[in-house]
PAPA-383176 format. One record per residue: residue number from 1; chain; z, y, x of N, C-alpha, C in turn. Coordinates in pm, whole numbers. Last residue first. Layout:
BEGIN
@n->NUM	chain->A	n_up->Z	n_north->Y	n_east->X	ca_up->Z	ca_north->Y	ca_east->X	c_up->Z	c_north->Y	c_east->X .
...
//
This chain:
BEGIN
@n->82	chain->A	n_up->4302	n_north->2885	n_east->4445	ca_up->4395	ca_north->2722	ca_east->4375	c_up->4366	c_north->2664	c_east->4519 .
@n->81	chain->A	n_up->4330	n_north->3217	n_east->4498	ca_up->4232	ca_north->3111	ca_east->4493	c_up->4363	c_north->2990	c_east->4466 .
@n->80	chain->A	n_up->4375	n_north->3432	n_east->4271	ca_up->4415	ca_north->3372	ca_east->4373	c_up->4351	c_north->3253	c_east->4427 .
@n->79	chain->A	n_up->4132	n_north->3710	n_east->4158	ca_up->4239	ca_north->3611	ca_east->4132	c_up->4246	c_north->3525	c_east->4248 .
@n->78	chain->A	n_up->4001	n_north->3876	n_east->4297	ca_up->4108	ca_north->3956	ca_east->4249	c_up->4195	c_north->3814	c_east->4173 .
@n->77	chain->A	n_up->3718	n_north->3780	n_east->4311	ca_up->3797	ca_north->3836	ca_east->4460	c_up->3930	c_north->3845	c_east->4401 .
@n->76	chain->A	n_up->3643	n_north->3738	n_east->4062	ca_up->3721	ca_north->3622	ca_east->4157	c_up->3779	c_north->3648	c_east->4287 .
@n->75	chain->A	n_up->3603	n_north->3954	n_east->3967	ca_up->3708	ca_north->3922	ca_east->3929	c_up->3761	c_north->3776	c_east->3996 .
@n->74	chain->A	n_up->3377	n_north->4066	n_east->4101	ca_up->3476	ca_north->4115	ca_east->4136	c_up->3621	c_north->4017	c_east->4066 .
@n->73	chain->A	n_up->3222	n_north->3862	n_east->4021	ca_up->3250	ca_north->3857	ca_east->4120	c_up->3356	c_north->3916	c_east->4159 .
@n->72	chain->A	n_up->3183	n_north->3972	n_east->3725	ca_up->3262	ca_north->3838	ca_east->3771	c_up->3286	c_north->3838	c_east->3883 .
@n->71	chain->A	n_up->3044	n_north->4197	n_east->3769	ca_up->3199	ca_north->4189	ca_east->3708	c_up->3324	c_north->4055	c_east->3762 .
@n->70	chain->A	n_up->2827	n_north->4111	n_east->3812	ca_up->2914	ca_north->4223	ca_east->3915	c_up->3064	c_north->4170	c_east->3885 .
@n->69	chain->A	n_up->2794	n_north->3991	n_east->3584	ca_up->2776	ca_north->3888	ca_east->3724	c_up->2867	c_north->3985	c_east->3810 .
@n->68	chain->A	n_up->2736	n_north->4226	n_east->3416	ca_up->2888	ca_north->4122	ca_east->3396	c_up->2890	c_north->4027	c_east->3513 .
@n->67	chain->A	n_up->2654	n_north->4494	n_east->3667	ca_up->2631	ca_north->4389	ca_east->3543	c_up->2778	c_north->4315	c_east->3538 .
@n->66	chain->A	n_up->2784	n_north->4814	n_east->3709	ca_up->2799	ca_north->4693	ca_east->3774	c_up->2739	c_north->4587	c_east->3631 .
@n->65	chain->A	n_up->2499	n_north->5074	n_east->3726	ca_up->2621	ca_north->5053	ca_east->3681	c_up->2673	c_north->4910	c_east->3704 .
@n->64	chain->A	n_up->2383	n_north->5391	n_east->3819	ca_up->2409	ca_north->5234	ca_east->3874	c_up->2490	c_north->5193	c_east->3782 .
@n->63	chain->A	n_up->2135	n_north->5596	n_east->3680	ca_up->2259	ca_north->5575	ca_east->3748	c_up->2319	c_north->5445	c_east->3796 .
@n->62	chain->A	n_up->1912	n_north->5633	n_east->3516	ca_up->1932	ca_north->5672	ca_east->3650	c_up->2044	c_north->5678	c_east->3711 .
@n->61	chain->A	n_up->2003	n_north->5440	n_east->3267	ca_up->1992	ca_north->5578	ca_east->3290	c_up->1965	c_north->5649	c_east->3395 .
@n->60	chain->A	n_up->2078	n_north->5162	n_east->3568	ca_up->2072	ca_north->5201	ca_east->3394	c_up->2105	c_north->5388	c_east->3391 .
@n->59	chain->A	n_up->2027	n_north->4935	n_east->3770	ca_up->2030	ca_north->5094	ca_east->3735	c_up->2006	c_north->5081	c_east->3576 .
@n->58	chain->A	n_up->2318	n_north->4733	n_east->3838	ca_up->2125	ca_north->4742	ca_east->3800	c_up->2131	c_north->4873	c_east->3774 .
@n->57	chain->A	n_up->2462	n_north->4478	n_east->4069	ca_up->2493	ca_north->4603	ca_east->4020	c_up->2320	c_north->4621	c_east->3942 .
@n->56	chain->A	n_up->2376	n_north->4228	n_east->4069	ca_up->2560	ca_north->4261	ca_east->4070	c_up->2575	c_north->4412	c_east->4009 .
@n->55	chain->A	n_up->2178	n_north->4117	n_east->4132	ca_up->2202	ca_north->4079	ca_east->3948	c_up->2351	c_north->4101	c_east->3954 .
@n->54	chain->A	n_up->2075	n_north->4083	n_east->4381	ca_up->2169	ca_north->3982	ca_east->4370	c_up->2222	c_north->3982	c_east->4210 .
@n->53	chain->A	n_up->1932	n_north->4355	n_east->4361	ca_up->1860	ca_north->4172	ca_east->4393	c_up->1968	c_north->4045	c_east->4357 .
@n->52	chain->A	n_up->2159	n_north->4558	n_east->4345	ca_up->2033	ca_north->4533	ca_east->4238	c_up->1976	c_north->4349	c_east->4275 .
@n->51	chain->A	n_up->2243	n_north->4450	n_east->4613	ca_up->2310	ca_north->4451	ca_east->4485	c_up->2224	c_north->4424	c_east->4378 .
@n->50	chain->A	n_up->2023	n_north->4574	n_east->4750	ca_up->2111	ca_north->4424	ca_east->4792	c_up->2185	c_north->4379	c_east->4660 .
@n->49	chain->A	n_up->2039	n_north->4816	n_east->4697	ca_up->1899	ca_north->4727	ca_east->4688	c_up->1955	c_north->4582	c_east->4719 .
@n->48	chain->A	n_up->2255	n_north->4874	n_east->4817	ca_up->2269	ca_north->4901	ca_east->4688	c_up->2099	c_north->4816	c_east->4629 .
@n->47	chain->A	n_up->2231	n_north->4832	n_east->5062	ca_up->2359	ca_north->4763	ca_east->5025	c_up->2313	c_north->4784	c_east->4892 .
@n->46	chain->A	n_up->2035	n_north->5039	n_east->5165	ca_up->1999	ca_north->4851	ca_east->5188	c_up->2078	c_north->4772	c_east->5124 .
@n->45	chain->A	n_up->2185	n_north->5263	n_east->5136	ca_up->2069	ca_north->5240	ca_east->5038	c_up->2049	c_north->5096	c_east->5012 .
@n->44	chain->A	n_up->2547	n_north->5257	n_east->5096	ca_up->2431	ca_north->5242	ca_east->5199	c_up->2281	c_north->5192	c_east->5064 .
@n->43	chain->A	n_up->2729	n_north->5499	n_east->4921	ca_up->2689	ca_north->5362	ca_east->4920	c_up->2598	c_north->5339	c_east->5032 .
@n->42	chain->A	n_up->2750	n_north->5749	n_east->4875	ca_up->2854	ca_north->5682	ca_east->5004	c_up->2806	c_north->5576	c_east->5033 .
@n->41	chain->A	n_up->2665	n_north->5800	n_east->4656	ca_up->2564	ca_north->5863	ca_east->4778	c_up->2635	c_north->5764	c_east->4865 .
@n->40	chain->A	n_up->2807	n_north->5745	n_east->4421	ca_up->2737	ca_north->5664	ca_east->4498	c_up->2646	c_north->5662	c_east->4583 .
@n->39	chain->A	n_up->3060	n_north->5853	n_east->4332	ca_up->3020	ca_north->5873	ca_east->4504	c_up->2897	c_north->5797	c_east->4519 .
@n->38	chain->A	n_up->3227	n_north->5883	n_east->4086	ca_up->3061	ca_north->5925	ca_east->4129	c_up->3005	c_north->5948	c_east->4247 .
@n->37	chain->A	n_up->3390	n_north->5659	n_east->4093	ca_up->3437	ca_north->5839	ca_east->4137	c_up->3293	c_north->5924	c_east->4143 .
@n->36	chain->A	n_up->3285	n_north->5450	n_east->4035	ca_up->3338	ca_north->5506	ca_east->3936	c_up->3408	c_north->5631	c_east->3998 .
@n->35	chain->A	n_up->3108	n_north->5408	n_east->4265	ca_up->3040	ca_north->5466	ca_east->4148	c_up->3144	c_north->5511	c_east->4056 .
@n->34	chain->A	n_up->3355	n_north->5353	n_east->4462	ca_up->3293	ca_north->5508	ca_east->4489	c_up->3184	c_north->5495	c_east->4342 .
@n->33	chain->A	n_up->3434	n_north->5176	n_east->4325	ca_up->3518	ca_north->5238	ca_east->4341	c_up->3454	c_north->5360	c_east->4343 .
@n->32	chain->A	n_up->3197	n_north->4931	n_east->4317	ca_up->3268	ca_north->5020	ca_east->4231	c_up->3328	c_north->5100	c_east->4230 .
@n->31	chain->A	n_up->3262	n_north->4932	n_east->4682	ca_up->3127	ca_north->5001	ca_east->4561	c_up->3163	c_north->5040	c_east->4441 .
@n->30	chain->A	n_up->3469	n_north->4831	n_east->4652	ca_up->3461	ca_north->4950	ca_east->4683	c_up->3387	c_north->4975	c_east->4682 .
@n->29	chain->A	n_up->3396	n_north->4550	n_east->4552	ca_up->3507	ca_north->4634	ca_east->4499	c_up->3539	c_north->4783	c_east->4555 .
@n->28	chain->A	n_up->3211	n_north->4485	n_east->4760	ca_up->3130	ca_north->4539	ca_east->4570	c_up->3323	c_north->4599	c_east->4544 .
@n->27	chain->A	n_up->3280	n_north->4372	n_east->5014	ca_up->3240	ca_north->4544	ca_east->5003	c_up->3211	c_north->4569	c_east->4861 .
@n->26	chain->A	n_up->3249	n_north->4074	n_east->4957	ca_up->3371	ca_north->4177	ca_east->5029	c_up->3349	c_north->4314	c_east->4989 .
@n->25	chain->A	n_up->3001	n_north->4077	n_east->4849	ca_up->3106	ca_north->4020	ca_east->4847	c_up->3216	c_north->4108	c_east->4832 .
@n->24	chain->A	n_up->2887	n_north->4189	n_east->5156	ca_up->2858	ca_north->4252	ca_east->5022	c_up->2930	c_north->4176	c_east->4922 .
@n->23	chain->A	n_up->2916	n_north->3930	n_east->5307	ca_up->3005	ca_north->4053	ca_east->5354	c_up->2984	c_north->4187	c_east->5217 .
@n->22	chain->A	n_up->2804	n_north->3740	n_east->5162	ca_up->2968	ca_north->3738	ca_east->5210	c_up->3053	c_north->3876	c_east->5216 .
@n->21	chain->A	n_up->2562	n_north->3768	n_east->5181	ca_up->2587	ca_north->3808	ca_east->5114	c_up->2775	c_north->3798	c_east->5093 .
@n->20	chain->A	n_up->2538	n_north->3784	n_east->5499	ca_up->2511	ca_north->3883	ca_east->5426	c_up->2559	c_north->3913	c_east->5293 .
@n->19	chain->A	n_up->2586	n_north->3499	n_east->5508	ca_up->2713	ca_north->3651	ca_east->5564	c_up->2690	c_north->3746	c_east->5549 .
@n->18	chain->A	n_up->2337	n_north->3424	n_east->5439	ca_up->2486	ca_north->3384	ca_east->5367	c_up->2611	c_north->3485	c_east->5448 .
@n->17	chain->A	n_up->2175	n_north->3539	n_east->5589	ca_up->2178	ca_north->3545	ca_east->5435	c_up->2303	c_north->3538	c_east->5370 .
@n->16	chain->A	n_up->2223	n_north->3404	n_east->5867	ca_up->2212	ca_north->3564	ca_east->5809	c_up->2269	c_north->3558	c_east->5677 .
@n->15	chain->A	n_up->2143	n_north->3151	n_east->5744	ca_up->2324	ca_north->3168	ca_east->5823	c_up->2332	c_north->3324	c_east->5803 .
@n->14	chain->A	n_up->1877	n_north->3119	n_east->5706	ca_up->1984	ca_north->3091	ca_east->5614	c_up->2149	c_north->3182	c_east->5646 .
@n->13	chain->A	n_up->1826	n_north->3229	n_east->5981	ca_up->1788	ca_north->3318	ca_east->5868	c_up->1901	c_north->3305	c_east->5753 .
@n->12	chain->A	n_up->1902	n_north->2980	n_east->6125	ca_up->1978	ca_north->3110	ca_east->6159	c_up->1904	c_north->3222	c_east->6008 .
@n->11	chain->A	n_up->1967	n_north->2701	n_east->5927	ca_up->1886	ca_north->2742	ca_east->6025	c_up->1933	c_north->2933	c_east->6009 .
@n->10	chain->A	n_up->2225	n_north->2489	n_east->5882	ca_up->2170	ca_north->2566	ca_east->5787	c_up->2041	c_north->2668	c_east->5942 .
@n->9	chain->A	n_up->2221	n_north->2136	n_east->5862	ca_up->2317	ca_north->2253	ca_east->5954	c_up->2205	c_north->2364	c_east->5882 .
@n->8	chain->A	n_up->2190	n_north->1919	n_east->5760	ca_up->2327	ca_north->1967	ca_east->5726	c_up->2344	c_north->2116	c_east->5782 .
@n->7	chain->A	n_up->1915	n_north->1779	n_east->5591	ca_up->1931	ca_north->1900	ca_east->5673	c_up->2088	c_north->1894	c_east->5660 .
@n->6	chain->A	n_up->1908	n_north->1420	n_east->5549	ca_up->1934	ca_north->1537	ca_east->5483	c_up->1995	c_north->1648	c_east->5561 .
@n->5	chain->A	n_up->1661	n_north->1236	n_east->5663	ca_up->1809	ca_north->1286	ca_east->5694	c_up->1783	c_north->1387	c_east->5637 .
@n->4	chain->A	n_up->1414	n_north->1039	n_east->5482	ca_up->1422	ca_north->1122	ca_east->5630	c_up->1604	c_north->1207	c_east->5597 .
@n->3	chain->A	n_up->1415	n_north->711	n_east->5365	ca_up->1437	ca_north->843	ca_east->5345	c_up->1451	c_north->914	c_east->5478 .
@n->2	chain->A	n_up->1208	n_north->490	n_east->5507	ca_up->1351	ca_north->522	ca_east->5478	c_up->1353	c_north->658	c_east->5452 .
@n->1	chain->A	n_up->1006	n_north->244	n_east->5319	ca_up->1010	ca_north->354	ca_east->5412	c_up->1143	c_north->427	c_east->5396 .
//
């Protein structure tokens, strides 16, 4: 019996998801920015529950702070790509 075709094209939820998390991506280096000025009212609530889920940013003390995953991410935006 022949194997059935391997999905290539990603279905529209998937396609959300992934520019969702693209575009939060893009936006965690100015998240940090406003937690390390203590802005993090500036933050959007859905963006910062987005964070917490993704293991980028976690609350600690009642305050946010970025995990080392945060960290990393930010540090691949900031080196050049090869």
């Amino acid at each position: 019996m022949p194997t059935p075709p391997i999905q290539k094209t990603a279905t529209k939820a998937q396609a959300e998801q992934i520019a969702t998390r693209e575009r939060l991506r893009i936006a965690l280096p100015a998240a940090v920015d406003l937690l390390q000025h203590r802005q993090a009212g500036l933050i959007d609530t859905d963006d910062i529950d987005a964070y917490v889920q993704l293991n980028w940013l976690e609350w600690h003390g009642g305050g946010l702070r970025l995990t080392i995953t945060g960290r990393n991410v930010c540090a691949q935006m900031s080196t050049p790509a090869t």
